[in-house]
Every structure is written in structure tokens, then in C-alpha cells.
N, C-alpha and C positions, 0 to 999 in steps of 0.2 A: 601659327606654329613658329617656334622661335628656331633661327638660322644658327648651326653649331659648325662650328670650327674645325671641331675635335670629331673631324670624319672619319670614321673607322676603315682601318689599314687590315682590308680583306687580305693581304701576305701574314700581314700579325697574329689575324685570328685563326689562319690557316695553320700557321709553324706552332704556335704555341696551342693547340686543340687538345693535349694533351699537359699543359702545363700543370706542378705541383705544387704545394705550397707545405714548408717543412716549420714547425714550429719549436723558438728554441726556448720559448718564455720557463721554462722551468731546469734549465742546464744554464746556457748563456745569458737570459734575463737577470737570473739570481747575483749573477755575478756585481749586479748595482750595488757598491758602496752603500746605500742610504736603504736599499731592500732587506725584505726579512724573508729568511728561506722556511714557510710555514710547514706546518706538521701534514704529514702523509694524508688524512682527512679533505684538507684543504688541497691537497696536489690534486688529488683523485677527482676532485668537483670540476676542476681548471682542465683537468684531461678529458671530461665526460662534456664538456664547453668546446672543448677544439673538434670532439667526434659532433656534436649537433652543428657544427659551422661548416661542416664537409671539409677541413682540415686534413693533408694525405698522411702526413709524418710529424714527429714530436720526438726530438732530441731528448729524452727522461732521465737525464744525470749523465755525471762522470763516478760511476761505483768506485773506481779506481782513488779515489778522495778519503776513503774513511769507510769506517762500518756501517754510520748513518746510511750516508750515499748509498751507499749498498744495499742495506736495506729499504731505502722508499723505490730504487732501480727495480729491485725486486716486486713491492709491494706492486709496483705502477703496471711493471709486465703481466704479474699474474692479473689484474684487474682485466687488463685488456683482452688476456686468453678468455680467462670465466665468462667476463659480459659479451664475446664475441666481437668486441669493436672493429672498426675496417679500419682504424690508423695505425698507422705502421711506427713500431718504437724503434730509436734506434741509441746506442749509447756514446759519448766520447772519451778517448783517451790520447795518450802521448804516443810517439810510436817505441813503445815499449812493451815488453810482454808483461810486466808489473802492472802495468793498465790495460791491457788485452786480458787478464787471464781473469778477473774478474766478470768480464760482460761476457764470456764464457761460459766462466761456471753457472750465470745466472739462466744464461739460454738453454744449457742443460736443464739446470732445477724448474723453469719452468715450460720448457717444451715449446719455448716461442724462435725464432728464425731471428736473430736479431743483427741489427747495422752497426757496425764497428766505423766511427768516423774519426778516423787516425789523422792527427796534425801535428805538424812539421814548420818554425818557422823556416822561410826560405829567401828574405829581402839580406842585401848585404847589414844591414843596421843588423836584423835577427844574428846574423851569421857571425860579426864581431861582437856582440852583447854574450852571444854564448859559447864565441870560440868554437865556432861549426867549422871544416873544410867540407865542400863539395864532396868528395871523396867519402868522407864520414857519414853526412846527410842520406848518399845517394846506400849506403851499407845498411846503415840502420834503417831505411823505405825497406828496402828490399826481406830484411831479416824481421819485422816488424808486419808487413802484407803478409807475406809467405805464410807466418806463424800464423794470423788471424783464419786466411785462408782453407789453412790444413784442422783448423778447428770448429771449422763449418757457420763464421762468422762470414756474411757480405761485408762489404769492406770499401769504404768513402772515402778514397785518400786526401789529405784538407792542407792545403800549404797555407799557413800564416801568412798575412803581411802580401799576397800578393801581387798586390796594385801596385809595389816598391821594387819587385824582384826583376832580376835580368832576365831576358827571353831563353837564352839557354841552359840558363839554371832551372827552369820552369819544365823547361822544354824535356830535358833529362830527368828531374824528378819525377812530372809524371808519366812522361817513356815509362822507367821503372815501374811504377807503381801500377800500372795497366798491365805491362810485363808479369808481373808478379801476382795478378789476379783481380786487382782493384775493379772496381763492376760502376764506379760511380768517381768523380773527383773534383774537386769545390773548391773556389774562388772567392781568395777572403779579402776583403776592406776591414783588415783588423782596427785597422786606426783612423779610419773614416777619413782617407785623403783623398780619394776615388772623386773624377769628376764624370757626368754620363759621359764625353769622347772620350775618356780616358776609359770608361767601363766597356764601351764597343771594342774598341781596339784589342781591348786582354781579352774580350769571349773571342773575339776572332782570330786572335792567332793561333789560342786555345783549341778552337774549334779545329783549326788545321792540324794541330799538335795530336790529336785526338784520332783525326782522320789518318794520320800518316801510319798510327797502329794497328788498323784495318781493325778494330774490335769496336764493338757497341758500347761502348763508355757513356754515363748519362752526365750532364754536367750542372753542376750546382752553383749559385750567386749567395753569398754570404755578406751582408753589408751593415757598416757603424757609420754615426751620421754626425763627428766629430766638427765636419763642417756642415751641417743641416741639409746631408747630399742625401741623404741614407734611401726615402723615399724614390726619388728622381733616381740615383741607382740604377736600384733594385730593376725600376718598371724601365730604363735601359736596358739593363742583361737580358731581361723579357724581351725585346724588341727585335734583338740579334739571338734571340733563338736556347736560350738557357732552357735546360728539361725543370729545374727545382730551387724555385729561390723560398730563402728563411726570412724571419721576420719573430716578432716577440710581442704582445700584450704589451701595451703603452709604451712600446718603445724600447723597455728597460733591457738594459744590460750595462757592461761596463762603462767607465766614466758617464759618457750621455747619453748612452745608451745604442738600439740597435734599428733596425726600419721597424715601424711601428705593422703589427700585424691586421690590425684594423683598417688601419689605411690602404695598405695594398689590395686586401680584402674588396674592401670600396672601389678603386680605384680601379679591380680589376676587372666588375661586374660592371662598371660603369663603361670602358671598354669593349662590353663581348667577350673578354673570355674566359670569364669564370660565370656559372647561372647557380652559385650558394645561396641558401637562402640564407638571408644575415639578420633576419630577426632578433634575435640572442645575441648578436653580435655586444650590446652594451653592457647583458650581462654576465661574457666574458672580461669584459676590461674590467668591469665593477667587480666579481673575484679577484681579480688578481691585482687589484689598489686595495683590497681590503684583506687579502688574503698576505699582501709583500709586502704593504703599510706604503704605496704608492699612491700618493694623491692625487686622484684624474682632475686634470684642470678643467675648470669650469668652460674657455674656449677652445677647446681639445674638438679638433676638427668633427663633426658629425655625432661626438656622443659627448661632449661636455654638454654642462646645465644650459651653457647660454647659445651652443651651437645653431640650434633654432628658433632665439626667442628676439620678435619686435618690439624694443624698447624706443626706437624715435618717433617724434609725434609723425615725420611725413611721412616714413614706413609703414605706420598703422593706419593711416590716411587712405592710404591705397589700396592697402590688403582688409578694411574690414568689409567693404563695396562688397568683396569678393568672397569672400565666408558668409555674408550674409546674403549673397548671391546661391548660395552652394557651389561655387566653384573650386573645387577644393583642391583638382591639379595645379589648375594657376595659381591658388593662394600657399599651394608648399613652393610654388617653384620661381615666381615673381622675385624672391631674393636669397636662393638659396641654390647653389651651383650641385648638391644634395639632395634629394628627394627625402625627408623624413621618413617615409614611408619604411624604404629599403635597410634600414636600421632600427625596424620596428619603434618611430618615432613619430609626434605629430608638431607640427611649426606650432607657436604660441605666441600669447599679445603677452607681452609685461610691463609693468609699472616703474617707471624712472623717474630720476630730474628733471630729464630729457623730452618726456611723453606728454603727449595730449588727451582729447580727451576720447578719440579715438581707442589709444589705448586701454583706458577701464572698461569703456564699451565693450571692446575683443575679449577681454577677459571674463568681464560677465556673461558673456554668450558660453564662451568655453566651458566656464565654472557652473554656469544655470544659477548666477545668485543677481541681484539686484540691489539699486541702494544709489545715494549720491553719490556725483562723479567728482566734484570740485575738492572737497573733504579727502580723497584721495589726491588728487593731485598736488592739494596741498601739502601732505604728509610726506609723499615723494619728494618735493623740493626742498621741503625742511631736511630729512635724514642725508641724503645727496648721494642715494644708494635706490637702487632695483628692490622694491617690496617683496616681500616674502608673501607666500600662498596665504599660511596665516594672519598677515598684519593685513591683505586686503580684504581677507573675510569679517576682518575683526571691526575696520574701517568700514 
């Protein structure tokens, strides 16, 4: 039995027994430069992917954007009403009634309860970029909740930028907005500066900020991974007790993107505290690289091509012993911090420059074919590249 490190934090899995996971891949994912925002068809597959992942909520547009918006917002709620899904939609706007009256109307036309997630930059940079005064900010929370409120929207109050913002500007904004009916409010790493002590620190003051209003306020982690933090994040505000952190299919969103939703996925069950089954998990991500024109990298942790494949001759050395043992725990888990399993995957032998003869071996067992080994291996070392299925069936 191998010795782990990573001993589960009986406080963590006690405080977070209730944690959610809000998915924004088709609101804030889209927002990738190099993405393509596909046709309602393709949304609705991607949405029927996040219900089979046990997925709690799904950010489904900003209607407030245009008529499109509007209508796949629409298309996506009534889906969710008709098929009975348990995810919960919810939509974004500005805090404006120009972008509240939309996700309105839609919640009338289609008889669903929906989440109104109103944002506010709130960092001074925001504040001089757009000529805010505090004063202004704290008017339009207030007249912006209110509104939502009185029209039978729940209501997310979201500060931009707030890993930059001052404690009392924070502190006051969302006083208001809790004040004024907010049921929920969320903690944004807009610009992915956030380090994890930097991410503890803001759920904790937060959390007090929260407390001092005597109301049940749920609190949300919003994280960009501008410095490759996004992950590590995220699974901090988890630590210090967040009710609902977001996340997106490959990652995607603005500039680099946003915490990759598969990963936390992982990362969370791997944990204790999530028990999703994430079988489909791959073919979520594969929607939505084929659906945004997203390329899933081939070492794309746990679902790219090569995430579980033994290309070195000493790697296949040790693990064929052990496949052809039947030892199949040991041989997914011998080099792989992963269970393929758990991602409805199975580890594999492949063919490199690199490989022995170990390696074709593995493969022929996998594949049930037979044939010379050397013939391959030489073929590998000429091309200077990982064999395709085809060229070692062919070989």
C-alpha cells in the first residue's frame, strides 16, 4: 500500500459536505478570443454533459448582449424546465436594469426561478478605468439588487477585480448588496493575480464581512489563471470554507482562460469531497473543443491522448510484469498520480523513439494483434514520433 502525503483534512471534508460547483463554460468560457460561441444544438449537448457530471449550476449567457444571447438563454432554460434537469441556470449582467430586464422577461416566458449574477468592477484600477466614485458604485448595488429583487430574480452580487480591491470598499459594497436582498455574492480573480494566501485571506475577511450582516449569504470563488494560479485557487477558497466555486471546460475563458472544470472535478473526488461519477468527464471536454474549436492538448492533465500512455522503454519494463500479471490497480497507478479509471480511461503502452521492446509487447496484449517487435521499433526511431494505432497495426 503506497504511503500518501495528501491526508485528508477531516475539517475540509466536514466544512465543504455541501460544496457546489457552478459552471461558466458557456457565458465566461466563450469569452476566449480564439473560441467559437457554437449554435444552440451544440450548447444544449454541453449542458446535458454538465447534468450527467452532477454539475449544481451553469452561468447560460448574458441575454443582456443581443437577441442571439437571448435567445439560446432562453432556448437553454426552457431545455432545462421540459427535460426536468436538477442544474440550476442562472444568468449575467451589469448592474443595470438594461441587463436585468432581459433575464426577467426570460424567467417569466419560461416559468424557471432564475440567478441574476450582477457585477460591479470594484478595485481602484476598475474605479479610475471607469470613473466610478464609491458613492456612485455603492447607488447603482443598491438600485440594481433592489430592482432584480422586486422582480423575483435571486440575485449574486459579483465584485470584479476583487483580489485588487480595498477591505472597505468591499466591505460596504457588499454590506449593500446583502442589505438590499443579494442571497449569494462572489469573489472574482478577474485578472488571475490571486496567490492561495492571498485567496485565504479575502474568503476570510469576507466571511466576517458576511457574518457582521447576520443573514445567510452563500459565498462564491470566481478564479482566472493569468499566472497558472487558477487551479491551486480555486481548491484554496475550498479550504477556507467557500459554499460555490466556478470553473469552465478546458479552462477557456478570457485571455488564458478560467480554472479548468475538469480538473477541480478531479481534484475534488480525489479529496473526498465530491463522490461524481466522472466517467463522461472526457466527453465533456471533447464537446466543448469541438464544439468552441478548442484544441484539447494532447498532455492535458488526465484526458489528453498522452495523459496515460508508457512511451519509455524503462516505464514499460515495469508495467508489462504487471498487466500481464493482472494487476491492473498497480499497473494504472505505478506512474500515474490518476487512476484512469475515475475518468473512464484505461493507462496504455505506446510506441516511440524512446521505447523498447517492452513497449510493442504492451501494446499487442492491449490490441490482441501479433507480429514482429524489432520492425516496429525500428519504424519508431526512423519517424522520431509516438506510432499511431494505425501504423502499428499496419507494421
Amino acid at each position: 500500500m503506497a504511503y500518501d502525503w495528501n491526508l485528508p483534512d477531516t475539517a475540509l471534508l466536514q466544512l465543504n459536505r455541501h460544496l457546489q460547483l457552478q459552471d461558466e463554460t458557456l457565458r465566461d468560457g466563450l469569452q476566449r478570443p480564439s473560441a467559437y460561441d457554437p449554435p444552440i444544438q451544440a450548447k444544449l449537448e454541453i449542458l446535458h454533459l454538465m447534468e450527467a457530471l452532477g454539475i449544481h449550476g451553469a452561468d447560460v449567457g448574458l441575454p443582456g448582449a443581443g437577441p442571439r444571447a437571448a435567445a439560446d438563454v432562453t432556448a437553454i432554460v426552457t431545455e432545462i424546465v421540459e427535460q426536468k434537469l436538477k442544474i440550476k441556470p442562472s444568468c449575467a449582467g451589469r448592474t443595470l436594469k438594461v441587463d436585468i430586464q432581459p433575464i426577467v422577461d426570460i424567467a417569466q416566458k419560461t416559468g424557471k426561478l432564475l440567478e441574476a449574477d450582477l457585477f460591479i468592477g470594484s478595485s481602484p484600477v476598475r474605479q479610475y478605468a471607469e470613473d466610478w466614485t464609491l458613492d456612485r458604485m455603492l447607488k447603482v448595488t443598491e438600485e440594481a439588487v433592489v430592482y432584480a429583487v422586486e422582480q423575483g430574480l435571486e440575485v449574486m452580487y459579483v465584485t470584479e477585480d476583487t483580489i485588487r480591491s480595498h477591505p472597505e470598499t468591499l466591505r460596504r459594497l457588499y454590506t449593500t448588496a446583502i442589505e438590499c436582498g443579494a442571497i449569494r455574492i462572489c469573489l472574482c480573480d478577474t485578472v488571475g493575480h490571486a496567490t492561495p494566501d492571498g485567496v485565504r485571506a479575502l474568503v476570510r475577511f469576507i466571511r466576517e464581512v458576511v457574518a457582521d450582516t447576520g443573514k445567510p449569504v452563500k459565498l462564491d470563488w470566481h478564479g482566472h489563471r493569468d499566472r497558472g494560479l487558477g487551479l491551486a485557487n480555486t481548491l484554496a477558497a475550498v479550504e477556507v470554507g467557500v459554499d460555490r466555486v466556478h470553473g469552465t471546460a478546458l479552462g477557456i475563458g478570457e485571455r488564458v482562460g478560467n480554472t479548468p472544470m475538469e480538473h477541480l472535478l478531479i481534484n475534488l473526488k480525489l479529496l473526498g469531497v465530491l463522490q461524481n461519477d466522472l466517467s463522461r468527464l472526457r466527453e465533456y471536454v471533447g464537446a466543448v473543443s469541438r464544439h468552441c474549436r478548442v484544441p484539447l492538448p494532447f498532455s492535458w492533465p488526465g484526458l489528453g491522448r498522452d495523459a496515460f500512455a508508457a512511451t519509455s522503454a524503462e516505464s514499460a519494463e515495469r508495467l508489462i510484469e504487471l498487466y500481464e500479471l493482472g494487476e491492473r490497480q498497480l499497473f494504472e497507478h505505478t506512474f500515474s498520480g490518476v487512476t484512469p479509471a475515475l475518468v473512464g480511461r484505461e493507462a496504455r503502452f505506446a510506441v516511440g523513439p524512446r521505447s523498447g521492446p517492452a513497449n510493442v509487447r504492451g501494446w499487442q496484449l492491449q490490441s490482441q494483434k501479433s507480429g514482429e517487435i524489432e520492425p516496429v521499433l525500428a519504424a519508431a526511431r526512423e519517424c522520431g514520433r509516438v506510432l499511431e494505432p494505425n501504423e502499428l497495426e499496419a507494421l
